[in-house]
Structures are given as structure tokens and as C-alpha cells.
ROLOLO-342180 format. One record per residue: x, y, z of N, C-alpha, C in turn; chain; residue in three letters; residue number from 1. Coordinates in steps of 0.001 Angstrom, whole numbers. Layout:
<sites>
     n.c1     n.c2     n.c3    ca.c1    ca.c2    ca.c3     c.c1     c.c2     c.c3  ch   aa    i
        X        Y        Z        X        Y        Z        X        Y        Z   A  Ala  NUM
...
</sites>
This chain:
<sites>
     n.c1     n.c2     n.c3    ca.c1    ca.c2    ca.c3     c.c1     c.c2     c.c3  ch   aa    i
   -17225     8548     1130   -17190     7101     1150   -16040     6608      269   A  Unk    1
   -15315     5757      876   -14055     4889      214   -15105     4108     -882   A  Unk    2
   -13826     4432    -2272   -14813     3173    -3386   -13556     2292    -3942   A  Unk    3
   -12148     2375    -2852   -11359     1198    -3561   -10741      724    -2134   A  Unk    4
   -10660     -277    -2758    -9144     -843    -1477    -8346    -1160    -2697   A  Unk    5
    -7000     -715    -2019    -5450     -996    -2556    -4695    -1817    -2184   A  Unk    6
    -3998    -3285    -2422    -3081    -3438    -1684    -1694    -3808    -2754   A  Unk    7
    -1043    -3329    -1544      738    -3457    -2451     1802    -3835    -1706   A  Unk    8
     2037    -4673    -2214     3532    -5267    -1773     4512    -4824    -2980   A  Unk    9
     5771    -3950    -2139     6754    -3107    -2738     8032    -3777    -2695   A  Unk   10
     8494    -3900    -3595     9573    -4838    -4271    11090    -4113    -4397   A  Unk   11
    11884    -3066    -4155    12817    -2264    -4196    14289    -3047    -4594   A  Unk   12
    14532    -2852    -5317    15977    -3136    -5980    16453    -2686    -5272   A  Unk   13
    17252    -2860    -4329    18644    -1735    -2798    19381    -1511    -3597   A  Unk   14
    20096     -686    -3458    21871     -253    -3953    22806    -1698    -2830   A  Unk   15
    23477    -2313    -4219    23867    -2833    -3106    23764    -4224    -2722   A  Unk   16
    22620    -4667    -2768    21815    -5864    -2081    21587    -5256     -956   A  Unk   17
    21307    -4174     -167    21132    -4241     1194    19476    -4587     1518   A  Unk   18
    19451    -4833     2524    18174    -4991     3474    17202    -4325     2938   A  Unk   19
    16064    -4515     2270    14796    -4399     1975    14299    -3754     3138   A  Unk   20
    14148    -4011     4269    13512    -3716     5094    13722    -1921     5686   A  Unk   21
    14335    -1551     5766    13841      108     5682    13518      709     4609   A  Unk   22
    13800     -313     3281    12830      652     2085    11683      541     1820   A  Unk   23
    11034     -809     2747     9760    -1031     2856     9092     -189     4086   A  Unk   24
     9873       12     5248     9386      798     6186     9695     2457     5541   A  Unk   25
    10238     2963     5079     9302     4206     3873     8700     4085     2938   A  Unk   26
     8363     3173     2737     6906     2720     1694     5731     3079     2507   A  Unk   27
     5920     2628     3845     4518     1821     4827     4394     3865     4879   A  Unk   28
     5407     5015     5176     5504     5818     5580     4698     6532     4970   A  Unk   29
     5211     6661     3709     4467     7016     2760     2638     6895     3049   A  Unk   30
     2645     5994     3326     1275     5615     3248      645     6173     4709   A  Unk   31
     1579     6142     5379      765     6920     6795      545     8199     7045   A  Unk   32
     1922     9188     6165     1700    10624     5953      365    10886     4731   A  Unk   33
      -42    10338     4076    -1141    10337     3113    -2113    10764     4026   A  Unk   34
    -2450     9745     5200    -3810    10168     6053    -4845     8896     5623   A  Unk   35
    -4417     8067     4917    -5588     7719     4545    -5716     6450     5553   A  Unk   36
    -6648     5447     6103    -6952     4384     6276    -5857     2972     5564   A  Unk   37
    -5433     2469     6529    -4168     1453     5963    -4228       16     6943   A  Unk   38
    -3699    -1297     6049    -3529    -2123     7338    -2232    -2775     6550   A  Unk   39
    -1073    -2700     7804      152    -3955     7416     -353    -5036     7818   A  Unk   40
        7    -6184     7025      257    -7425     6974     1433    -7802     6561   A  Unk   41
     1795    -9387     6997     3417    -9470     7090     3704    -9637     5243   A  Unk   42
     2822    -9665     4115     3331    -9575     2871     2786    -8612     1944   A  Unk   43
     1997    -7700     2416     1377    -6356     1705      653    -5369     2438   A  Unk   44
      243    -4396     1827     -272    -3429     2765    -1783    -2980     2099   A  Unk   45
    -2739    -2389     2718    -3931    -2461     1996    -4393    -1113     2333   A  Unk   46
    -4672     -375     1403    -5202      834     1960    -6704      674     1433   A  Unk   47
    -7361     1980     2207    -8739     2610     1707    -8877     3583     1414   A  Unk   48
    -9432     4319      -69    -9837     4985     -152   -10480     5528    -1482   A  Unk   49
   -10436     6681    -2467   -10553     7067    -3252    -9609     6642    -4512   A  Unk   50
    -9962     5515    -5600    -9243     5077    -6137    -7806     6192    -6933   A  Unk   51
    -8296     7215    -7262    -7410     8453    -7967    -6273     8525    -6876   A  Unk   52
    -7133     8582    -5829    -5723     8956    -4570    -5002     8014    -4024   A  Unk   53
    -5244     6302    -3791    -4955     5281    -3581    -3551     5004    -4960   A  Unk   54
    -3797     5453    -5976    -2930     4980    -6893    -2130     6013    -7226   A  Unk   55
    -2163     7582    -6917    -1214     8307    -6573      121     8012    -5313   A  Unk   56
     -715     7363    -4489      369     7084    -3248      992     5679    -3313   A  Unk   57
      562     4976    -4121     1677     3823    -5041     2553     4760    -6000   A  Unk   58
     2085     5389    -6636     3040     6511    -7051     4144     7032    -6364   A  Unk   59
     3645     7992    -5481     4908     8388    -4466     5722     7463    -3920   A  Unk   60
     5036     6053    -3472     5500     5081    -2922     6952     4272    -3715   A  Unk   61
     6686     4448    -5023     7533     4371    -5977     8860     4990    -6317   A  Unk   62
     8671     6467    -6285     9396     7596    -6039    10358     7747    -4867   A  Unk   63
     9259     7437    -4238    10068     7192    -2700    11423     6000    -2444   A  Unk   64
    11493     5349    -3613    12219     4236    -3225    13290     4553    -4435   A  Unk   65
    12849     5328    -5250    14325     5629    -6373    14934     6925    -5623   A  Unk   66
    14277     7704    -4598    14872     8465    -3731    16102     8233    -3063   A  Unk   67
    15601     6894    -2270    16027     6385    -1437    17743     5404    -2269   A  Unk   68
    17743     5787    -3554    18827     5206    -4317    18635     3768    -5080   A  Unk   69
    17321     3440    -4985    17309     2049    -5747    16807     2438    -7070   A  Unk   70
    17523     1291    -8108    17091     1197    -9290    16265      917    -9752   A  Unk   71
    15446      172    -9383    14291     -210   -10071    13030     -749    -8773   A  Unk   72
    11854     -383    -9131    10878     -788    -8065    10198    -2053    -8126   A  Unk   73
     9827    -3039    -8117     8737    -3891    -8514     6954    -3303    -7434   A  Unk   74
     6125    -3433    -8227     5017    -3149    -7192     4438    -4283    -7589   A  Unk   75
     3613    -4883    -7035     2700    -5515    -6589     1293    -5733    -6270   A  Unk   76
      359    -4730    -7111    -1203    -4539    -6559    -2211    -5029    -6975   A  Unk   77
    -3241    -4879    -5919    -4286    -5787    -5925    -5627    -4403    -5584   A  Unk   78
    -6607    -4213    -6604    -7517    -3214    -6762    -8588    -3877    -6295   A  Unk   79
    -9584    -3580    -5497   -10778    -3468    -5058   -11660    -2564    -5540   A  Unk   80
   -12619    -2393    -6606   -12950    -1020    -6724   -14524    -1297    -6964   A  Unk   81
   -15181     -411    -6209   -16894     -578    -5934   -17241      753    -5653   A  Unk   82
   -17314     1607    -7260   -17897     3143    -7063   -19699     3379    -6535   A  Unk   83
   -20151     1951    -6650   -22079     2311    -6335   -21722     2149    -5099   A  Unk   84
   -21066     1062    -4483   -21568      576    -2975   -20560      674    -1995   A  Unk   85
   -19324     1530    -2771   -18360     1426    -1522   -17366      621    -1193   A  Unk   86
   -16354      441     -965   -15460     -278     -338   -14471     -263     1012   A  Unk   87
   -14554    -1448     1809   -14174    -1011     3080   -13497    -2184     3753   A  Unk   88
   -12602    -1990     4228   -11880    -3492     5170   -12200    -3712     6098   A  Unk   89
   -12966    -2905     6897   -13305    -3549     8007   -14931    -4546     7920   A  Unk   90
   -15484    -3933     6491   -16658    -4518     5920   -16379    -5883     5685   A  Unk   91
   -15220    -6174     5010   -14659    -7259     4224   -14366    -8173     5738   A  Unk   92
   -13752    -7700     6701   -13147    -8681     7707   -14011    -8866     8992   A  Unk   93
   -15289    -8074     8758   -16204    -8458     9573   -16550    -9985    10562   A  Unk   94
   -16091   -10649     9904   -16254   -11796    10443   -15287   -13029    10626   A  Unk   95
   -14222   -11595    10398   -12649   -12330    11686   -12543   -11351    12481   A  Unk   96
   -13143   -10698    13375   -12780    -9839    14096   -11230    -9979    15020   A  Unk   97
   -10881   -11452    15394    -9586   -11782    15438    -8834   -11426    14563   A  Unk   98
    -8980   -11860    13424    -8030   -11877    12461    -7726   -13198    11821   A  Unk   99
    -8307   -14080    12592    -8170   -15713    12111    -9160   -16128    11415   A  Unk  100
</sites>
């Protein structure tokens, strides 16, 4: 059972000024090779799972972007954490099944 949700919006200093946008699309990557449960939205990303492992892959996610040649990261997160009862997004959005 998931006992956190994560969400992070990743902030990357470019070399450069360039385009944010493919250092955010290996952020999102990051997060999809993990395996774990994830949802994009157009200003953060939210994962599920095991808080230890949820905040390791903001870790890598981090790494991943001084890889990628930027100087400095900004992150952005927002912790959910419910070790008795669980935590889950589709629990939470139950009743937008749209999304609206």
C-alpha cells in the first residue's frame, strides 16, 4: 500500500537560457522508469508511493538535470503522507472522475 503522494514541479536553470521543456520531459522520465504510479498536470507532477522511494526519485530527478548541464535545480514539493491509512490519487479524485 502507497503511504505518500509526491508532487513536484522541477525548476532547471538551462545552460544558456534554453527551453525548459526537455529538461522537464527527463524529469517526467525519470519518474516513469521508476515504475511507480504518476500523473502530469500542466504545472507539476504527482506520484504514488512509498515515501523513502518517492523522495529518492526527486533525488535522481535532480541529478538528472545537473546531468543534463544545468546549474542549479529549483524543486518544488508538495508531501502527502498517511502511514495508518494509505495514500492514493485516484482516492483523492474520486469525485472528478472527469477531471473537472
Amino acid at each position: 500500500m502507497a503511504n505518500a503522494l509526491v508532487s513536484i514541479q522541477i525548476l532547471p536553470r538551462t545552460p544558456g537560457g534554453a527551453n525548459a521543456i526537455p529538461y522537464v520531459d527527463r524529469a517526467i522520465e525519470v519518474i516513469k522508469q521508476s515504475g511507480v504510479p504518476y500523473r502530469v498536470a500542466p504545472l507539476e507532477t504527482t506520484m504514488e508511493g512509498d515515501l523513502d522511494q518517492l523522495l529518492g526519485i526527486v533525488q535522481e530527478m535532480n541529478k538528472a538535470m545537473t546531468e543534463m548541464g544545468c546549474e542549479s535545480v529549483i524543486s518544488q514539493v508538495k508531501i502527502s503522507y498517511n502511514p495508518k491509512h494509505g495514500a492514493s490519487m485516484d482516492r483523492l479524485l474520486e469525485k472528478y472522475p472527469d477531471g473537472q
